[in-house]
C-alpha positions in Angstrom: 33.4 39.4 22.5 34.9 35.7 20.8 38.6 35.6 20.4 37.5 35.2 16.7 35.9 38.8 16.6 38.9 40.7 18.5 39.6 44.1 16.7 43.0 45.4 16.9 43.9 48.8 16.0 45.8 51.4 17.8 43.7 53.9 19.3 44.4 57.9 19.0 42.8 61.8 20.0 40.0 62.9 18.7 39.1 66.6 18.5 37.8 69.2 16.5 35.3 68.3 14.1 35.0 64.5 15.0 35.1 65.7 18.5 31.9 67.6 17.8 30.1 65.1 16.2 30.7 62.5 19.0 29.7 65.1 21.7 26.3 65.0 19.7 25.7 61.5 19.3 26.4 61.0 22.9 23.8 63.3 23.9 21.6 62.0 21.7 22.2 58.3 23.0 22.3 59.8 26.8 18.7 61.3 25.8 17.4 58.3 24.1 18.3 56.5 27.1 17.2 58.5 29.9 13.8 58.5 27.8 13.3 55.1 28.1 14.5 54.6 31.8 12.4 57.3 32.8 9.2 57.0 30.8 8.2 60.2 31.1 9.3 63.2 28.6 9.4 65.7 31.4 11.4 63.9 34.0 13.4 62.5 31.7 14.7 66.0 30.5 15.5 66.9 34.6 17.2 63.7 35.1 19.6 64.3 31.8 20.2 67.4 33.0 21.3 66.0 36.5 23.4 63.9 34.8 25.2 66.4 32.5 25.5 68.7 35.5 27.1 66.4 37.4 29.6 65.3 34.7 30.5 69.0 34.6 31.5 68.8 38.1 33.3 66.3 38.1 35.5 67.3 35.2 35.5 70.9 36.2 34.7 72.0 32.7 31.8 72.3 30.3 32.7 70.4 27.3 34.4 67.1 26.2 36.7 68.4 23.6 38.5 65.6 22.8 38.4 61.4 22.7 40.3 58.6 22.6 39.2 56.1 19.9 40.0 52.2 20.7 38.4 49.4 18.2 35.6 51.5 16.9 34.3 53.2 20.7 35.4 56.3 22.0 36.5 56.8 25.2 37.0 60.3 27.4 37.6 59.2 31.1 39.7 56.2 32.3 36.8 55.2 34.2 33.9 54.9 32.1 32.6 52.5 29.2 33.7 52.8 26.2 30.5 54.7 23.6 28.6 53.1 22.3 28.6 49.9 24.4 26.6 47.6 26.3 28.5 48.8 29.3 28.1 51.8 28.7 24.7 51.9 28.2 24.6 50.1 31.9 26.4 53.3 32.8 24.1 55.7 32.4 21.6 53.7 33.9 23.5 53.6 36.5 23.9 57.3 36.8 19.9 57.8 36.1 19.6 55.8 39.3 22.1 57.7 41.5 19.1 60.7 40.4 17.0 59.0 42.6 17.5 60.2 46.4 18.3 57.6 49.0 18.7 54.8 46.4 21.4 52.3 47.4 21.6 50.0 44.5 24.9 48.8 43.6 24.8 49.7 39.8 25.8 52.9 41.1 29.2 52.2 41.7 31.5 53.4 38.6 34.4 50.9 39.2 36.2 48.9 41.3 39.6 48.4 42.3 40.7 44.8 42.7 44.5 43.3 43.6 44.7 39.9 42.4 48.0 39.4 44.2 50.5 41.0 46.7 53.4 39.8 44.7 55.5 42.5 42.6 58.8 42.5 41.5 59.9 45.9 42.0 60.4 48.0 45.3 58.6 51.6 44.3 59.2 54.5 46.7 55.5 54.9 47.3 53.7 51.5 47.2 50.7 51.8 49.2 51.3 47.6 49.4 54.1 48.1 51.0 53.6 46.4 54.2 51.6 43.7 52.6 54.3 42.8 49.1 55.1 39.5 48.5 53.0 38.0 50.9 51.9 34.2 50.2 48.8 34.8 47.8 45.6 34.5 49.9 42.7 34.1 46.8 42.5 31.5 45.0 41.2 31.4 41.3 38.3 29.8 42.7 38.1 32.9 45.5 39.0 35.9 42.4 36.2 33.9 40.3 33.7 34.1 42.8 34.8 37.8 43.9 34.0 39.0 40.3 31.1 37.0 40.2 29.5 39.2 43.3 30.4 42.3 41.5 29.4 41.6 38.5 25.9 41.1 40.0 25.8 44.5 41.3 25.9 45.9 37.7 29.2 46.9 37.7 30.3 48.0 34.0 34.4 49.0 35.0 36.9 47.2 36.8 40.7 47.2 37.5 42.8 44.2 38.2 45.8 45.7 40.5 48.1 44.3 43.2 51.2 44.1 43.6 51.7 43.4 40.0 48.6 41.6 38.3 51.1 40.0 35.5 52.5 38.1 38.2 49.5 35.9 37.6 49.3 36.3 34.0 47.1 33.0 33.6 44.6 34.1 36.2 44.4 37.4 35.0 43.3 36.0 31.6 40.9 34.1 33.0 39.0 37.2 34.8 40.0 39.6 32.1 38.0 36.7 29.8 35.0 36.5 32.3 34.4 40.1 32.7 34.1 41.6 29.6 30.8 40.6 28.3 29.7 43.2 30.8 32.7 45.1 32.2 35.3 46.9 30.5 38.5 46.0 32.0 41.7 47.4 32.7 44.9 46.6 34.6 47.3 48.5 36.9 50.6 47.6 36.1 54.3 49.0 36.4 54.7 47.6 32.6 57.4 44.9 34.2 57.1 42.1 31.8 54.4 42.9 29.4 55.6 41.3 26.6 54.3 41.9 23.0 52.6 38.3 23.3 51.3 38.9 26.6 49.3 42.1 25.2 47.9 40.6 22.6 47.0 37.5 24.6 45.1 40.0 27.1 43.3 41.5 24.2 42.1 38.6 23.0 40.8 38.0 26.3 38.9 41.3 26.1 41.2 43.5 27.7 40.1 47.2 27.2 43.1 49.4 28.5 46.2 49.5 30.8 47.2 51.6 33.1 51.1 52.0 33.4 53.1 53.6 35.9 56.0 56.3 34.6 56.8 58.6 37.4 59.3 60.6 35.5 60.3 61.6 32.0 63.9 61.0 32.4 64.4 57.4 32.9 67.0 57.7 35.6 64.8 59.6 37.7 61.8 56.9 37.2 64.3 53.9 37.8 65.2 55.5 40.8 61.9 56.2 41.9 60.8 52.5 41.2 64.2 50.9 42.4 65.0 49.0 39.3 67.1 50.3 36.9 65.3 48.4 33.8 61.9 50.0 34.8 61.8 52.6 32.4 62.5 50.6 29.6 59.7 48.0 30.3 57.5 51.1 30.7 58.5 52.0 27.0 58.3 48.7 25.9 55.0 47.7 27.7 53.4 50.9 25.7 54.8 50.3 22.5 52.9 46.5 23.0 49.8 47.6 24.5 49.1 49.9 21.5 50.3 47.2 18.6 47.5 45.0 20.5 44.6 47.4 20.4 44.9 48.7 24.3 44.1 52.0 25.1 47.1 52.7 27.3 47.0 55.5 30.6 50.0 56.6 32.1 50.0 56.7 36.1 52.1 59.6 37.2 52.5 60.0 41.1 53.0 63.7 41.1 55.7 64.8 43.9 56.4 67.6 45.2 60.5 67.5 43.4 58.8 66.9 39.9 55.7 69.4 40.1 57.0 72.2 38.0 55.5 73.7 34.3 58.5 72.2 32.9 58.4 68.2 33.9 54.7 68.5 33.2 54.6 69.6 30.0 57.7 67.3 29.5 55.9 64.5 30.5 52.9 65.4 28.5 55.1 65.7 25.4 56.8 61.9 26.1 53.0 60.7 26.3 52.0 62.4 23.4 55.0 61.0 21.6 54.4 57.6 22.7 51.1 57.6 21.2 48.7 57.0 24.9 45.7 58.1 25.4 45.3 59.3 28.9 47.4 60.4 31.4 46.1 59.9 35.3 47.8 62.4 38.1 48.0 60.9 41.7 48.9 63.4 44.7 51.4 61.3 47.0 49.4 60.4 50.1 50.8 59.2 53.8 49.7 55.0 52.6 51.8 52.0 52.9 55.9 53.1 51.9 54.2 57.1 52.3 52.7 56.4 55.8 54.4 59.1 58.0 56.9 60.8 55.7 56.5 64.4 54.7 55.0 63.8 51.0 51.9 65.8 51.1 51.9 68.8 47.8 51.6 72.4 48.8 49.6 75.0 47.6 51.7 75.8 44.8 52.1 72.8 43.6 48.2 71.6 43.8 47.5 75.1 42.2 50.2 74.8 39.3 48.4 70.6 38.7 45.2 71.9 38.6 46.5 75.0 35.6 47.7 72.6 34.0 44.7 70.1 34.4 42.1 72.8 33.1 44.5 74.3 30.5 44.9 71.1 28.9 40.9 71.0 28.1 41.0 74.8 26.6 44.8 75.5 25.1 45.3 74.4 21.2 48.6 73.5 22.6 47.3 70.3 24.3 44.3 69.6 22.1 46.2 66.3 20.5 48.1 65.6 23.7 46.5 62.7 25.7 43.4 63.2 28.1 44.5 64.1 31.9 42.9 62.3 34.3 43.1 64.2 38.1 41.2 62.9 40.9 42.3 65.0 43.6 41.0 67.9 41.7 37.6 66.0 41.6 38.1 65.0 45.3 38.6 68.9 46.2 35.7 70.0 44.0 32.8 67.4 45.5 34.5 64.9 48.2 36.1 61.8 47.6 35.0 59.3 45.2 35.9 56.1 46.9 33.8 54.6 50.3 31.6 53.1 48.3 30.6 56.4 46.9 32.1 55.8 42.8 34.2 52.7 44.0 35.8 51.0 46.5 38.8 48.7 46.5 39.5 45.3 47.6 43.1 44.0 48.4 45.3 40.8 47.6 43.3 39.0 50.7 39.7 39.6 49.5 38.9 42.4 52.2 37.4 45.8 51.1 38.7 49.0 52.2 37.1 52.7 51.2 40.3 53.0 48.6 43.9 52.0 47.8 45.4 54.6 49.6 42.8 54.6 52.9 43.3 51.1 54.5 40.5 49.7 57.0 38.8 46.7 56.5 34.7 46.7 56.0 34.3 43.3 55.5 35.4 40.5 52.9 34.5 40.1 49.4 34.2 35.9 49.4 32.4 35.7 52.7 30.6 38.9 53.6 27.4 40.9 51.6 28.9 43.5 49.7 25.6 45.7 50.1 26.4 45.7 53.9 31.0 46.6 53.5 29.0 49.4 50.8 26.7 50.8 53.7 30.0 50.6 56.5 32.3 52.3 53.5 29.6 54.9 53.1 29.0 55.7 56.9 32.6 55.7 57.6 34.2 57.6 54.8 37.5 58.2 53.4 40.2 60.8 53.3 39.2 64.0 53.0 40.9 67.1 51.3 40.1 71.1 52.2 38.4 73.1 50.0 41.1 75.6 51.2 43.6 73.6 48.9 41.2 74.5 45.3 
């Protein structure tokens, strides 16, 4: 994508009709794909079938009933390309080749999770950096060029720049955000904190595709308070607002506790994100990492019961069908194990070394000096953290 070529519009839900329409030209280019990967008609038609079958799983429901369009490509997980794409075509392959028992290519992986920097600006309840914030920055631009190098030759089509707060090195960023989209859709993980208007439209000229922003409440008291700056709310807001003028898809990050799971701060929240126009909204279960280790955070039954009502209701009730898309891994997690370990991704922190995820910290290896096919093969072995079935 030239700077010269960058669309900008803001994106929005799709259902009903148009929602129909693109569930059939997606199975049509999944098909047509799968055709050609596969060669022959027969197999072809059991390994598209693997493939939906899977993607039913995973979501816990039949049918995509709704998308989020961004600059002409529709998009219904966080975590996947962008249709029709390039990268998205690269996905499926990717998922034709997971079809094939005791295949360890890399193309497999979905995305990666990758700090750029430890430094961050605010002091949130829950940073799973905690121990690590606002250490001296270990990677150099040389070191994150030559980490997204590696993973872009494993075929990687997704990635998101973290930390700490990625804006802290807004030029950087820029410069990988710039180098990975000609075959990566990229996103950031950001609490918002600073993302002017300019800044957005700078990062979409570099090929940004969407950011993911952290609101933890609906009232903005209880969010500044949760985040430990009483301004974070209002660069939340403001880092939306931008976000969408530039022609990013924009995902709120709630981290569901056990004080705001009820029916009424969900749909509350759901209403704020409708009203601010994003398109997804991702639910993360507190988990004992970084400022969590050791406290008593973990959700009960009732509240993993009520998220996951709410999760499935907002796929088959009219009243969500315009609300934004939720996005619930530890539903996904509880239905077929965990995703990270080098299973969908893995994650690499602010000093290059990868770990099976954000939240489970234990070096494999480094990124800049070690083969990322062998840290894969120790993620894999070694796991991640599990949840019971028990918990459904």
């Amino acid at each position: 994508m030239s700077k010269a070529s960058v669309s900008v519009s803001k994106s929005k839900i799709i259902h009903g009709v148009l929602a129909k329409w693109i569930n059939f030209r997606l199975v049509i280019s999944i098909l047509h794909l799968t055709m050609i990967h596969c060669k022959h008609p027969l197999k072809a038609i059991k390994n598209w079938r693997k493939i939906t079958e899977r993607r039913k799983k995973v979501r816990g429901f039949n049918k995509i009933n709704r998308y989020v369009k961004s600059n002409g490509r529709y998009f219904w997980a966080e975590q996947i390309p962008g249709f029709p794409s390039k990268q998205f075509n690269e996905f499926i392959i990717g998922e034709l080749v997971r079809c094939k028992p005791g295949d360890g290519s890399h193309s497999q992986l979905t995305t990666v999770v990758f700090s750029i920097t430890g430094r961050c600006g605010l002091k949130c309840l829950h940073c799973f950096e905690w121990n690590y914030l606002n250490d001296k920055e270990h990677l150099t631009m040389e070191a994150l060029q030559a980490i997204l190098e590696k993973l872009g030759d494993t075929g990687l089509t997704h990635i998101q720049f973290g930390g700490g707060e990625p804006l802290a090195r807004f030029n950087d960023l820029l410069t990988l955000v710039e180098k990975a989209q000609s075959s990566m859709d990229g996103w950031i993980l950001t609490s918002g904190f600073g993302l002017t208007k300019e800044k957005a439209m700078r990062l979409r000229r570099a090929g940004l595709t969407g950011a993911n922003i952290s609101l933890d409440h609906w009232q903005p008291d209880a969010h500044n308070a949760f985040r430990n700056h009483q301004k974070s709310y209002h660069w939340v807001n403001q880092a939306v607002k931008n976000c969408l003028e530039a022609g990013i898809i924009v995902s709120l990050a709630l981290c569901a506790t056990r004080e705001f799971v009820t029916k009424d701060n969900l749909n509350r929240y759901l209403d704020l994100a409708k009203k601010w126009g994003v398109g997804f909204v991702r639910i993360l279960e507190p988990l004992n990492a970084g400022r969590f280790k050791d406290k008593d955070i973990k959700l009960g039954k009732p509240h993993l019961e009520l998220l996951k009502n709410v999760y499935l209701a907002s796929y088959s009730e009219k009243r969500y069908r315009d609300h934004p898309i939720i996005m619930y891994p530890g539903f996904t997690q509880r239905q077929l194990g965990c995703m990270g370990a080098g299973n969908r991704y893995f994650y690499i922190d602010s000093k290059g070394d990868i770990h099976a995820c954000p939240f489970c910290h234990g070096a494999v290896g480094n990124a800049i000096h070690d083969s990322l096919d062998d840290a894969i093969g120790k993620l894999k072995a070694k796991g991640c953290h599990s949840f019971s079935l028990s918990n459904i």
